[in-house]
N, C-alpha and C positions, 0 to 999 in steps of 0.2 A: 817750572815755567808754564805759564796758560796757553793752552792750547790753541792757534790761530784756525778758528772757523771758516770755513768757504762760505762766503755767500754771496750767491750770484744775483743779479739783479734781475728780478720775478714780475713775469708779463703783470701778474694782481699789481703787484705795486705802482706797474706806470701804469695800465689804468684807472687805477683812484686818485694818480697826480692829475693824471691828462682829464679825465671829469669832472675836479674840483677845481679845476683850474678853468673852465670851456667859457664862462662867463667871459674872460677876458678875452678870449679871443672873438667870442662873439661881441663884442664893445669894438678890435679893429674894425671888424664886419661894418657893423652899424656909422661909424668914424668912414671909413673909405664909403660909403657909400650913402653919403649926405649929401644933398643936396642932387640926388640923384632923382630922375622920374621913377624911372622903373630900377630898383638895386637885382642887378642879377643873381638866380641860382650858383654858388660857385663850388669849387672843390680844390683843398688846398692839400696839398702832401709836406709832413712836416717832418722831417729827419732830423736824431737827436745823435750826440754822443756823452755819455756822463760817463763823470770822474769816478774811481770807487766814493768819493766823498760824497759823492750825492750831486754834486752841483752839475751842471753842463758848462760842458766844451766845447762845444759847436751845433749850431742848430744851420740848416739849410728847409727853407721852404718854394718848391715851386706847384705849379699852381694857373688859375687863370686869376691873375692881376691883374688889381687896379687900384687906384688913390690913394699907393700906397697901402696895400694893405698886407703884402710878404712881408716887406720891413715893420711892420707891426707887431705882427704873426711871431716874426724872428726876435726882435727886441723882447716880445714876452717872455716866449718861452725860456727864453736863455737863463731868464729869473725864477724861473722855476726849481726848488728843489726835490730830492729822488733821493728814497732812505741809501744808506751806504752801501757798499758791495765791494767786494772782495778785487774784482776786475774791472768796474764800471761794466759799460755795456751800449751796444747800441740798440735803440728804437725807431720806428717810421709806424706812422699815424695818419691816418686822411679826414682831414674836418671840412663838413659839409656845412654850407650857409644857405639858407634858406632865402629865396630873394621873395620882393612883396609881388603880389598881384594886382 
């Protein structure tokens, strides 16, 4: 019988998800803050839970909101896939947006 490997789910891995992925988030960024004069400096705190499959199970973002741009944050990441692991695992992440001057 082959032997069932441990593999836990490895800080390296989610940050090369959560870096390939920043684009999108920075697209709610820009999306919530259209038509804005000034788009504020913001700071979103994003907490994950994945499955051993990779996929997530729950994402929770709070944050300074606006136009919509948590449920944005949250709808992404949820689609987000995360190599497999033994136990899943949770994550918490703070994405910064840069607002214009």
């Amino acid at each position: 019988a082959p032997t069932t490997q441990v593999r836990p789910l490895d800080s390296q891995a989610i940050s090369t998800v959560v870096s390939r992925n920043r684009l999108m988030l920075q697209r709610c960024y820009e999306r919530a803050a259209r038509g804005m004069a000034q788009a504020p400096t913001t700071r979103m705190d994003v907490s994950l839970r994945v499955a051993p499959s990779g996929a997530v199970s729950s994402a929770n973002v709070s944050g300074n909101d606006f136009g919509g741009l948590a449920a944005c944050i949250q709808s992404t990441v949820t689609r987000w896939r995360f190599p497999e692991s033994t136990g899943g695992g949770e994550t918490r992440f703070p994405v910064v947006f840069q607002g214009s001057n």
